[in-house]
C-alpha positions, 0 to 999 in steps of 0.5 A: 704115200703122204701128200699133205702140203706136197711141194715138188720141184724141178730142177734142170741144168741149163747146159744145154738145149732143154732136152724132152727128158726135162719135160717128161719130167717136168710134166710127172712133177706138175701133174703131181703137184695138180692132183694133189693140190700142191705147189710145182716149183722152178730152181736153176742147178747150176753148180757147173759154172763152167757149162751152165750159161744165161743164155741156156737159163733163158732156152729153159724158162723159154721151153718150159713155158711153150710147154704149157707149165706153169710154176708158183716159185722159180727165178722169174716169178721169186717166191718165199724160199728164193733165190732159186738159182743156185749160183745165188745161193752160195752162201748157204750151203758151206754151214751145212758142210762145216756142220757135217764135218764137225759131226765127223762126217765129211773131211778135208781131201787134198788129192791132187787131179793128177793123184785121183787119175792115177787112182782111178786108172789102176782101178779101171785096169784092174776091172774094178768101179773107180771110187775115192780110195780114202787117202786123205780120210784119217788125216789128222787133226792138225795136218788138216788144220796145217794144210789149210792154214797154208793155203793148199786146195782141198775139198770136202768129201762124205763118210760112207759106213763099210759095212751093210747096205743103204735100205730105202722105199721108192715111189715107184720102185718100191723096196730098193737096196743099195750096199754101201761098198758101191757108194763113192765118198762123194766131193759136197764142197769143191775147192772154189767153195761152190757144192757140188750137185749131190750137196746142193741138191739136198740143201735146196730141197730142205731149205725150200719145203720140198716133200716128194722128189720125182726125177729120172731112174738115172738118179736112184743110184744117188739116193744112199748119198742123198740119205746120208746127207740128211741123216748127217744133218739130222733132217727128214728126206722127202719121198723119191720116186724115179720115173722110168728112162726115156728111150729109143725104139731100139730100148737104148737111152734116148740121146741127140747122138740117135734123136732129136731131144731138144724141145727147141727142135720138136718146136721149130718143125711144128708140133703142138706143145699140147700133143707133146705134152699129151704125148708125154703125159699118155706114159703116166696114166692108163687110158683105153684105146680112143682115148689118147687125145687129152688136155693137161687138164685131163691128164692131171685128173686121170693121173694116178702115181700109184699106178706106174709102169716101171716098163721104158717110156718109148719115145715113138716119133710116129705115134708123136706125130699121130698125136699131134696130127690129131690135134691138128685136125681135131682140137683146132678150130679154122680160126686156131690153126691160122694163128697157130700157123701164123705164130710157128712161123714167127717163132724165133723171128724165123720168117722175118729173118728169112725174109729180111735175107730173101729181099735182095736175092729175088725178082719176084716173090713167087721164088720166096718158097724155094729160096727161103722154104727149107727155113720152115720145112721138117725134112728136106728129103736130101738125096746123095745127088744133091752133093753131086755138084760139089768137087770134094770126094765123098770122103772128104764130104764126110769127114766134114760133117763129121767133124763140123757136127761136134765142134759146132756143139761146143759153141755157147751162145749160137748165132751169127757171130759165133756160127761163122768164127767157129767154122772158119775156126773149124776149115783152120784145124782141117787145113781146108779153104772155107768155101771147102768146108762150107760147100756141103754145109750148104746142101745140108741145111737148105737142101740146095748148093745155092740158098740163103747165107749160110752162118745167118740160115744156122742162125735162124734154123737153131742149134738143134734143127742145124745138128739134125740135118748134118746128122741125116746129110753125113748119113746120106753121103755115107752111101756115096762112101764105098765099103772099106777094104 
């Protein structure tokens, strides 16, 4: 594997809380780019207008940081190859486009959603993987000149070779071997003129020197689509590695349905980013027992990338927690761990907050601990008789949660304003009273029926934290739920 001038990227989305999946990744790519003397760059892919947000942007730039990883490119600091979002680069990507084209590459598609649900329905119905059926692909010349001329939406869809198969060396796959007929005649240029991933991606990593691309095994199955890109621009791909999934202890996909995957979440309970960080790190290198407990630093020096388990990074929350307990105990001086205390608790204006919440409800300040301290507990070891005081059946406790947990997710910008117009919106659909819908929201995020506010409370506890507690309080009312019949 060549590494001269090795330049590698990461590139998240900011659509969401930053999961521990990009800093898995983010951490392979700057540990790379530290071994070999490289650059670590930032670039912001958010093609998805529609679910990428300013705010999502800022927790990305925010959690990357609080890991410890620092880059030499990306939208905050600029750099030579800028902008590095791709929302400003716009421009550059539909010369590319047009000249896969005008090379007899790509073409004009003019299938309607409805067409292309349709299509994909009957595929499904028949047991077949849905892929574009090449209804627009020998469209003539002049129809397609016609077609645009009068105005009619249309997107640019890649060529695929039907016959043989796409043949490529992955980092740490190795010889990988993917046949054509299972490559979609992938959409790179959407109707509003923005790329779509696959095109951008490729663009952005030639315009920006990218030599060595390493990103999750969820992406090999793009890789034939990312060649064909380049061949048909008559550019050289960079090396691809794909790291090995994430995964529960149970080997299924890491995901916020069955664990926390924020690093918000791991952030505001406490842990240390440089145990995260080891944590993470110990699924790169191979380290004898008793040795574990290591800086980035270290990592970076004991890092070999021709070395990787192609086995699934377990995502082990008790042997996080061991490192982190170690960490605690063993890297910090007294002087350290006060500070580190101190700035945990101001994080995200937590304690201030609370504070601010707690001055008009108390008589004196010894009740601080058990009016404000779910604020800053990991786990408020909720009881199923913590919801006994509230008049709601069990059933219908747990509808609420259930229905409060994936709507709430759907808000953008998480605070105050947005908290309380959501569950107000929420009680509405329901056909409930507020104070119906609220009562168990109360328990299940402070432990108690009477606490602090409760759309300011979700506000300074965060997204993540909130989806966690109702996620274990529809858990714990489930066993106040008898058996159906």
């Amino acid at each position: 594997m060549t590494t001269s001038g090795v330049r590698v990227r990461i590139a998240p989305s900011p659509t969401g809380e930053p999961h521990v999946g990009t800093a898995y990744v983010a951490l392979f790519n700057y540990l790379f780019a530290k071994k070999h003397g490289g650059e670590f760059i930032l670039r912001i892919e958010d093609t998805d207008a529609t679910r990428s947000t300013p705010e999502f942007e800022q927790k990305v730039l925010d959690a990357l940081k609080w890991c410890g990883l620092k880059w030499s490119e990306g939208p905050d600091v600029g750099g030579p190859y800028g902008p590095y979002r791709q929302s400003d680069r716009k421009d550059l990507y539909k010369p590319f486009v047009d000249k896969i084209v005008a090379n007899g590459h790509g073409f004009h598609c003019f299938c309607t959603p409805e067409r292309l649900e349709e299509m994909r329905a009957a595929q499904r119905a028949a047991g077949k993987q849905p892929k574009y059926d090449g209804h627009c692909l020998n469209l003539s010349a002049e129809e397609v000149t016609t077609r645009i001329a009068s105005g009619e939406p249309n997107v640019v869809r890649m060529k695929i070779p039907t016959e043989g198969s796409c043949k490529f060396v992955d980092g740490v796959y190795g010889p990988v071997e993917i046949p054509w007929d299972a490559v979609d005649m992938q959409v790179l240029l959407k109707a509003d003129g923005m790329p779509t991933y696959h095109m951008a991606n490729v663009v952005d990593d030639h315009l920006m020197k990218i030599t060595h691309v390493a990103r999750g095994e969820e992406w090999l199955a793009s890789v034939p689509k990312h060649i064909l890109i380049y061949q048909y621009l008559g550019l050289e791909p960079p090396v691809f590695m794909h790291l090995s999934l994430m995964r529960n202890a149970d080997k299924s996909k890491l995901s916020k349905r069955k664990n926390p995957t924020s690093i918000s979440y791991y952030s505001a309970l406490g842990y240390l980013p440089e145990a995260l960080m080891n944590f993470l790190g110990l699924f790169f290198i191979q380290i004898a027992e008793g040795e574990e407990i290591l800086t980035i630093d270290e990592l970076a020096t004991q890092f070999d990338p021709e070395n990787l388990s192609k086995a699934g990074a377990i995502f082990d929350i008790q042997k996080l927690d061991w490192v982190n307990g170690r960490w605690l105990r063993e890297k910090l001086s007294e002087e350290d761990f006060q500070h580190r205390v101190l700035q945990w608790a101001l994080e995200n204006d937590r304690l201030r907050e609370g504070l601010k919440l707690s001055q008009s409800r108390i008589s004196k300040l010894g009740e601080l601990p058990d009016l404000m301290g779910f604020l800053l507990k990991s786990d408020l070891h909720l009881d199923p008789a913590a919801f006994a005081k509230i008049k709601s059946t069990p059933e219908e406790l747990l509808e609420i949660l259930n229905t409060v947990q994936p709507d709430l997710e759907k808000i953008l910008e998480w605070n105050v304003e947005s908290v309380e117009a959501e569950l107000r919106a929420i009680a509405d659909r329901m056909g409930k009273k507020l104070k119906v819908v609220v009562a168990p929201l109360f328990v299940a995020v402070s432990g108690s029926s009477r606490s602090l506010p409760l759309f300011d409370s979700m506000a300074i506890l965060g997204r993540a934290v909130v989806r966690q507690r109702l996620k274990l309080a529809a858990q714990t009312v489930a066993t106040l739920v008898g058996p159906k019949n």
